[in-house]
C-alpha positions in Angstrom: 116.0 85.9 99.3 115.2 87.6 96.1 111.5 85.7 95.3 112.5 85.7 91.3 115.3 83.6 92.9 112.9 81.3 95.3 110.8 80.9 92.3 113.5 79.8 89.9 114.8 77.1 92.3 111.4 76.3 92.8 111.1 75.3 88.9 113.7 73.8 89.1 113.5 71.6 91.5 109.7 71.3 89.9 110.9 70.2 86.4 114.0 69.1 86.8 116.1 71.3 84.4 117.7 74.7 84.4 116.3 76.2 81.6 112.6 76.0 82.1 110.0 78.5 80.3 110.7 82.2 81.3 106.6 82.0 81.6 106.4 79.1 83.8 108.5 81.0 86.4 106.4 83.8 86.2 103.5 81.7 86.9 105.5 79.8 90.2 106.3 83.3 90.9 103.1 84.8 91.1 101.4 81.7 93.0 104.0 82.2 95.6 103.2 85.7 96.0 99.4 85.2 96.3 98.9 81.6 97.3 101.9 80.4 99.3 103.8 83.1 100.9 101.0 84.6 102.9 100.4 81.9 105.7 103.9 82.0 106.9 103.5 85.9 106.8 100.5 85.5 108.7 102.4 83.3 111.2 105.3 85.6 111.3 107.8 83.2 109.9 108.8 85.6 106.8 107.8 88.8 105.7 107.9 89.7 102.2 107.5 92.8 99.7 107.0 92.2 95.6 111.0 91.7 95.3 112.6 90.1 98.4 111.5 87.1 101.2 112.7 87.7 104.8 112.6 84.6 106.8 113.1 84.6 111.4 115.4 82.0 111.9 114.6 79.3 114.4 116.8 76.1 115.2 113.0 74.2 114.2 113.1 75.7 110.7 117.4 76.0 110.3 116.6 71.9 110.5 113.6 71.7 108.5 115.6 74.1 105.5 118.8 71.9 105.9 116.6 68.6 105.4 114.8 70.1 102.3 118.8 70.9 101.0 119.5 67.0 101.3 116.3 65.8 99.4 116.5 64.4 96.3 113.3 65.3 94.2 112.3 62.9 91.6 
């Protein structure tokens, strides 16, 4: 996944409209990058570079992802 595109949907899903700020996505975007993506990293659950998130698919998180898909956010 592209992380411009992780933190778009992460806005979002965060404000609840489709056209947020272009500077609050930077912001989401560079909090992922240096607060929120390195623990899985760490745990070896993704890797990641400065453009794209690779995750290692495991039937725990294909369930976890497919429960966050069906959740309505406020």
């Amino acid at each position: 996944m592209d992380l411009d595109e992780l933190a778009s949907q992460a806005v979002d899903r965060e404000t609840g409209t489709l056209t947020p700020p272009r500077d609050h996505e930077r912001t989401v975007s560079t909090a992922l990058h240096r607060r929120h993506l390195p623990r899985p990293a760490e745990a070896g659950v993704i890797t990641y570079d400065a453009d794209d998130i690779y995750y290692r698919s495991s039937p725990r998180l294909e369930s976890h992802l497919a429960d966050e898909r069906n959740t309505d956010l406020p």
